[in-house]
C-alpha positions as CSV (number, residue, x, y, z in Angstrom):
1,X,141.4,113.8,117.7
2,X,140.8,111.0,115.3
3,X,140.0,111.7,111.4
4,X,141.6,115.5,111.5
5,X,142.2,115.3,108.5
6,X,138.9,114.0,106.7
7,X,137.3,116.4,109.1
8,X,139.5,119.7,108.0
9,X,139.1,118.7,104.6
10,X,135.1,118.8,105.0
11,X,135.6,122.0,106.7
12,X,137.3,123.8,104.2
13,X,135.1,122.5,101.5
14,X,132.6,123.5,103.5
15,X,133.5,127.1,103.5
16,X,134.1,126.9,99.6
17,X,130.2,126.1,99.1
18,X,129.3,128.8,101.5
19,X,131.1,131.1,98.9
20,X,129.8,129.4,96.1
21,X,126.3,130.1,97.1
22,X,127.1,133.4,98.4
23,X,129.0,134.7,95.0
24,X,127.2,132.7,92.0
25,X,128.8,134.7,89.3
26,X,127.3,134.7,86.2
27,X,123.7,133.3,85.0
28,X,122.2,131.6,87.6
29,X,122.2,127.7,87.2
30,X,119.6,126.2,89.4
31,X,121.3,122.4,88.8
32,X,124.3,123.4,90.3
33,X,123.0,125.5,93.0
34,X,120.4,122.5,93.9
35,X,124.3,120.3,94.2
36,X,125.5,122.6,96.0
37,X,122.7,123.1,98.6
38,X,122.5,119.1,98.8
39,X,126.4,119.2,99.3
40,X,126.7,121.4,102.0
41,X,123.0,119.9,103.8
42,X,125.2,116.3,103.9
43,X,128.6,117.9,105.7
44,X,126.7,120.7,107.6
45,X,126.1,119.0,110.9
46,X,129.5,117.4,110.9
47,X,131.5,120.6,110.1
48,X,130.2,122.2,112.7
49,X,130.5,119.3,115.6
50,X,134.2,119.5,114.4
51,X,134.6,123.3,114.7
52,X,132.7,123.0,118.1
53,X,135.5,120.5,119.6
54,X,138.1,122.2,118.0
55,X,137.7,125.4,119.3
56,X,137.4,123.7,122.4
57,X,140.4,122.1,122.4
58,X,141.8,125.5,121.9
59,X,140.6,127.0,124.8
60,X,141.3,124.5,126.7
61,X,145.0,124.3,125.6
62,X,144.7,128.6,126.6
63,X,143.8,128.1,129.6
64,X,146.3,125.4,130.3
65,X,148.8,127.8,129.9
66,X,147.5,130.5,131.8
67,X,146.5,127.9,134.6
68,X,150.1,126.8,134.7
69,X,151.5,131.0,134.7
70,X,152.8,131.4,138.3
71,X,153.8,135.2,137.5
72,X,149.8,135.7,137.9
73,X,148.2,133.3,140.8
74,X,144.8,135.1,140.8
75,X,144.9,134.6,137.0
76,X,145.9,131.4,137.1
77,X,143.0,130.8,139.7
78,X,140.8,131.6,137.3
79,X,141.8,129.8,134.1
80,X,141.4,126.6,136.5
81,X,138.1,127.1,137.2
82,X,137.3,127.6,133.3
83,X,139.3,124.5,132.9
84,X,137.2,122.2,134.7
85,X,134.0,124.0,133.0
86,X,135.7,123.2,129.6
87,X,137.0,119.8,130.6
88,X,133.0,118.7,130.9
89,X,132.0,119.9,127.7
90,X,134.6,118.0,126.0
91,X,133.7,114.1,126.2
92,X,130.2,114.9,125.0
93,X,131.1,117.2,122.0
94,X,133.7,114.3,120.8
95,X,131.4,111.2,121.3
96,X,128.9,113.4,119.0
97,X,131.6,114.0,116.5
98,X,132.5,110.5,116.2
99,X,129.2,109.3,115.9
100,X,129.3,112.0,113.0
101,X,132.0,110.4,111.3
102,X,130.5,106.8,111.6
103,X,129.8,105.2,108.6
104,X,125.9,106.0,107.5
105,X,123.5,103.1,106.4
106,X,122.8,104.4,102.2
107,X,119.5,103.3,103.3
108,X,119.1,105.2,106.4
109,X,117.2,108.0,103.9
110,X,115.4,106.6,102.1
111,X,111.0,106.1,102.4
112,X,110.3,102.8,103.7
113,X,107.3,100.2,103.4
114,X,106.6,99.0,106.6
115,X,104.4,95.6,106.5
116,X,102.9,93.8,110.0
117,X,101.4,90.1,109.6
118,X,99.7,88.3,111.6
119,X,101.5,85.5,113.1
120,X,100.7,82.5,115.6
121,X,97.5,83.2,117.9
122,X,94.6,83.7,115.2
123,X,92.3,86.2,115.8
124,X,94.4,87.6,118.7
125,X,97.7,88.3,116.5
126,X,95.4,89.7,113.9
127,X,94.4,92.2,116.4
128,X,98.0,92.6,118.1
129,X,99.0,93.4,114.2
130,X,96.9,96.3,114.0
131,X,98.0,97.3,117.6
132,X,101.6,97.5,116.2
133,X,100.9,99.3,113.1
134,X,98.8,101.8,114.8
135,X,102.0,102.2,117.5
136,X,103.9,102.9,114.1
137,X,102.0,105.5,112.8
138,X,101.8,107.5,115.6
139,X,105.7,107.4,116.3
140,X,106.4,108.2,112.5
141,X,103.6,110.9,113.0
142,X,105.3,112.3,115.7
143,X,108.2,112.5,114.4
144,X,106.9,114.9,111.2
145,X,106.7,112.1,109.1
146,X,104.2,111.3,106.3
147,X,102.3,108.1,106.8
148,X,100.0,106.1,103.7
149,X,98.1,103.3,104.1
150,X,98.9,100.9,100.9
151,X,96.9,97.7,101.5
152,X,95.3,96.1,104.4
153,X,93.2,92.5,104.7
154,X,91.5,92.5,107.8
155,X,90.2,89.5,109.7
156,X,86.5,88.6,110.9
157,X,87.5,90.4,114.4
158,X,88.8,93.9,113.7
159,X,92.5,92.8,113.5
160,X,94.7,92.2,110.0
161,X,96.1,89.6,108.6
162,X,98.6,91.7,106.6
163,X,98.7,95.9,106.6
164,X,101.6,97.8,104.9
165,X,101.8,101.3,105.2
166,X,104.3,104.1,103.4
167,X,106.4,105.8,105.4
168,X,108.1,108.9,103.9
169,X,110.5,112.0,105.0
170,X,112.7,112.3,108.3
171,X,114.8,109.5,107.1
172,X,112.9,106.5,108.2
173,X,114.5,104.1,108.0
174,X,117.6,105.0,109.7
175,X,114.6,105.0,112.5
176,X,112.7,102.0,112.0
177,X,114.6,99.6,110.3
178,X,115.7,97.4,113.7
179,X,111.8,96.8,114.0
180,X,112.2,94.3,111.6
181,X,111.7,90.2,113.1
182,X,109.1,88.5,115.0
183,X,107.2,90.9,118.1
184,X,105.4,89.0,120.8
185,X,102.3,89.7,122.6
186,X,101.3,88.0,126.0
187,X,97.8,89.3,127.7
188,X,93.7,87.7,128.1
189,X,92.1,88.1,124.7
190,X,88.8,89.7,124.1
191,X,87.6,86.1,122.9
192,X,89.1,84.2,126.3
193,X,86.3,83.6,128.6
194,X,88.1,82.3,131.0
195,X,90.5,84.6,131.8
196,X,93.8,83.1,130.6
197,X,97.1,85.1,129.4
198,X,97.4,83.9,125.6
199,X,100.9,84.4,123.5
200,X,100.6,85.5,119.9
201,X,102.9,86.9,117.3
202,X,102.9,89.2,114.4
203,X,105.7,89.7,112.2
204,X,106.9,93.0,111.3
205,X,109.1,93.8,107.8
206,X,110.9,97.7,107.0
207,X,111.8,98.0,103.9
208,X,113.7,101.0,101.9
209,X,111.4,101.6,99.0
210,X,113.4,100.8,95.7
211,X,114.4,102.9,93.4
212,X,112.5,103.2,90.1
213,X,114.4,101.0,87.7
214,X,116.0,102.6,85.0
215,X,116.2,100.4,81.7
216,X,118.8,101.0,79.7
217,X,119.3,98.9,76.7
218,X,122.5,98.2,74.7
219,X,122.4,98.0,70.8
220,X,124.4,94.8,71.1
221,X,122.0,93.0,73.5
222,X,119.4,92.8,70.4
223,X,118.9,90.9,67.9
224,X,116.4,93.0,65.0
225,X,115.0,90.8,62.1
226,X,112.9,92.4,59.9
227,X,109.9,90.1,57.8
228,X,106.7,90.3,55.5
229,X,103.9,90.9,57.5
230,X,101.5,87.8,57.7
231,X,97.8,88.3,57.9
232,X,95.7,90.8,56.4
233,X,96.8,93.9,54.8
234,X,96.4,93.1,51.2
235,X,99.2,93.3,48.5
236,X,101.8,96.1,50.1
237,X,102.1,94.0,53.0
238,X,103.1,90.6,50.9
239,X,105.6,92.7,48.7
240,X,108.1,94.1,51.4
241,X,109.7,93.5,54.9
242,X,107.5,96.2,57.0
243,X,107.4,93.7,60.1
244,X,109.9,94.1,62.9
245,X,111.1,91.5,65.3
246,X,113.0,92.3,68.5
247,X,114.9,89.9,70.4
248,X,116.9,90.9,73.9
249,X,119.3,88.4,74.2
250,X,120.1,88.4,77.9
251,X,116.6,88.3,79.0
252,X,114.9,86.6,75.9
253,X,111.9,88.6,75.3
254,X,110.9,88.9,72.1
255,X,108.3,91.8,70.5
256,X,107.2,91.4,67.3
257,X,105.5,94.8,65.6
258,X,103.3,94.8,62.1
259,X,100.1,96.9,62.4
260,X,102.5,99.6,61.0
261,X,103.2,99.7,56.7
262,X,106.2,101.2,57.8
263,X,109.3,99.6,59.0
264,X,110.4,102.6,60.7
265,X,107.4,102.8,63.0
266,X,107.0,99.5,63.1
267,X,110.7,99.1,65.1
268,X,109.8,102.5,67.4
269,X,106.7,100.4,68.4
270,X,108.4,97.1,68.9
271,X,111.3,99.2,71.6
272,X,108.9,101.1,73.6
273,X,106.9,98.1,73.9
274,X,110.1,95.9,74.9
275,X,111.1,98.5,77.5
276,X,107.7,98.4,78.9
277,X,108.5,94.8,79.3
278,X,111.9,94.8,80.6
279,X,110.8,97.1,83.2
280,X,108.1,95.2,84.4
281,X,110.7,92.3,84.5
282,X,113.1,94.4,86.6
283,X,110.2,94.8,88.8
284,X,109.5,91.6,89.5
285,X,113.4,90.6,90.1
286,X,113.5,93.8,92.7
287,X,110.0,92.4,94.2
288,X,111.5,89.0,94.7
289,X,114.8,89.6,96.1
290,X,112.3,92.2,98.6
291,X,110.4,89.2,99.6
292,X,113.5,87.0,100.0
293,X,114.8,89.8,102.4
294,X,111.6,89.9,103.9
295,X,111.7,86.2,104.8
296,X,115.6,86.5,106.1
297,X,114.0,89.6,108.5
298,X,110.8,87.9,110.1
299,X,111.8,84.6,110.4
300,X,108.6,82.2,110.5
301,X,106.8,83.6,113.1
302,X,106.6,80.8,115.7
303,X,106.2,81.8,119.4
304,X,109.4,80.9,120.3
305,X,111.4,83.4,117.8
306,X,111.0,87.0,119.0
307,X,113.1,90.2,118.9
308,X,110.3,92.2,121.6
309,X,107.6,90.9,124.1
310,X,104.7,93.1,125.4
311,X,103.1,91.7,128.5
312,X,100.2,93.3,129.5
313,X,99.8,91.7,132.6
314,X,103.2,92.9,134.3
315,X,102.6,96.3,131.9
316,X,106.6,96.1,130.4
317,X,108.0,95.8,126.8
318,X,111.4,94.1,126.2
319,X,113.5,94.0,123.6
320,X,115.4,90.8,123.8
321,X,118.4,92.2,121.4
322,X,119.6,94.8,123.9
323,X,118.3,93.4,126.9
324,X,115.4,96.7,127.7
325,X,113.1,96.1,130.1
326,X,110.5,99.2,130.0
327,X,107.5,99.5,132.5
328,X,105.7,102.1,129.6
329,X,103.5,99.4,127.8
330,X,100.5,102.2,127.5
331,X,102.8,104.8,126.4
332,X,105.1,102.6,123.7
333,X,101.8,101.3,122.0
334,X,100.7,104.8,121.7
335,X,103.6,105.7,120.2
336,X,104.8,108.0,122.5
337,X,107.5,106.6,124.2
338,X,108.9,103.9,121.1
339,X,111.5,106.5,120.6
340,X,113.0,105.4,123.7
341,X,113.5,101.4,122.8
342,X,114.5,102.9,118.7
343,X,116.8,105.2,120.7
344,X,118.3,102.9,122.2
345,X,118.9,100.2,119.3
346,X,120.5,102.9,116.9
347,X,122.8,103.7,119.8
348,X,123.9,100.0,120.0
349,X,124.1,99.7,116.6
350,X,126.8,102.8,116.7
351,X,128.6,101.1,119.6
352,X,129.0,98.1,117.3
353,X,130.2,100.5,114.5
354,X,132.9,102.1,116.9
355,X,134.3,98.9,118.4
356,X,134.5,98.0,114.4
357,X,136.3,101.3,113.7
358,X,138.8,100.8,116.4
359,X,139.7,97.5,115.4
360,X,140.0,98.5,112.3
């Protein structure tokens, strides 16, 4: 079995939380239990896919013993037929296992933003953008998740030109994050008088929501000088250095306090007023490296770039990536069966990972 040892390692750290939790000893220390608990939540699943195969293996390798006994030919009779019972189980338990042990997107937990634009079509992929989204929300729904509408423009015929919506809990983004790239839409619009199959697109970007930005600020990064105050204040202000100036070298802000008479105050006010800024300028770095990614995900949103077409006439969906043709067009757009197509991506996506793994 491969990784035996990672996995009997998990197993018997497993068992040392379980004991952990079970004998506390001493005051009760809520930190360390809410570790534990987190701990043993991340190895649970995976401890016990091992211990499922393993004890499998062992009975198989008992009953390969007794099958082979010929002292006892009825007994033997039967540990043959338990064989081939425990033989079936086997393949699925390990492919389970080793999808276990793959190694997990950090992302795969975390909330997402999912944003649809419009695309190429007008009206029509305004309306085939709000299709999408609604198809979205009802998967996450169904799936226990928590979905909240952030911002929306719509267009002059019911449809969006952008909609991003919040998607938190169940982990998903380990669900929706191959949505990301260019969908296409083939079908007669409501506008199309005569009857004619029209092609639009609208371009769909997941997200994992960023982390809030911590700012942590190194002594040696500023540069303090202290001054008279200028302006009014009369004569305390002209006879000593109350003003504070605050310079962050490696970004180049500078905050410059004096309301204050004191110097003391003066610098406290200055530092919560340059972390407010630093923040906000950490903000805006995460928000553009979010839209560069976005732009590297959805492409430009020309007809010919597409990762999924829905054609309403023939009443399939296919997603070019894995080559799935589904005749559920009504049921995917509801939400109801999208599971199937995500389904299916995640498990070529762990294919990919296990051909890396064995080559590796």
């Amino acid at each position: 079995m491969q990784y035996t040892d990672r996995l009997e390692t998990l197993s018997q750290r497993f068992d040392e939380i379980e004991a952990a939790l079970a004998n506390p000893g001493g005051a009760f220390d809520q930190a360390r239990f809410t570790a534990f608990m987190k701990e043993r939540s991340q190895i649970e699943e995976t401890v016990k896919a091992y211990r499922a195969v393993r004890d499998l293996l062992r009975e198989i390798e008992a009953n390969e013993a007794l099958a082979a006994d010929a002292g006892d030919p009825e007994l033997a009779a039967m540990a043959q037929d338990e064989l081939e019972s425990l033989r079936a189980q086997r393949k699925p338990l390990e492919e389970h296992l080793q999808e276990l042990m793959l190694p997990r997107d950090p992302n795969d937990v975390k909330d997402i933003f999912i944003e649809v634009r419009a695309g190429a079509g007008g009206d029509e992929a305004g309306i085939f953008a709000g299709d999408l989204m609604r198809m979205y929300t009802r998967y996450a729904e169904s799936r226990k998740m928590r979905v909240e509408l952030l911002s929306e423009s719509e267009n002059e015929a019911g449809g969006y030109k952008e909609v991003v919506i919040a998607v938190k809990g169940g982990e998903p983004y380990r669900f929706f994050k191959h949505e990301s790239g260019v969908h296409r839409v083939q079908r007669v619009p409501v506008t199309e008088s005569a009857g004619r199959v029209h092609t639009s697109t609208a371009t769909v970007a997941v997200l994992p929501e960023a982390q809030d930005v911590d700012v942590a600020i190194n002594e040696t990064d500023l540069k303090i000088d202290t001054l008279r105050s200028s302006g009014a204040g009369g004569q305390h202000v002209n006879k000593t250095e109350s003003a504070v100036r605050v310079t962050h070298l490696p970004s180049g802000i500078v905050v410059m306090m004096q309301e204050d008479r004191s110097q003391h105050r003066n610098k406290a006010k200055a530092m919560a007023v340059l972390r407010t800024r630093l923040y906000d300028f950490e903000r805006h770095k995460l928000d553009a490296a979010r839209a560069a990614e976005r732009r590297g995900q959805v492409g430009t949103g020309d007809r010919s770039e597409r990762i999924r077409t829905y054609n309403y006439p023939q009443g399939r969906v296919s997603d070019h990536r894995i080559n799935l043709t589904l005749y559920k067009l009504p049921q995917i757009l509801e939400g109801e069966a999208l599971g199937e197509i995500i389904d299916a991506l995640v498990a070529e996506n762990q294919a990919a990972l296990l051909a890396a793994e064995e080559v590796n």
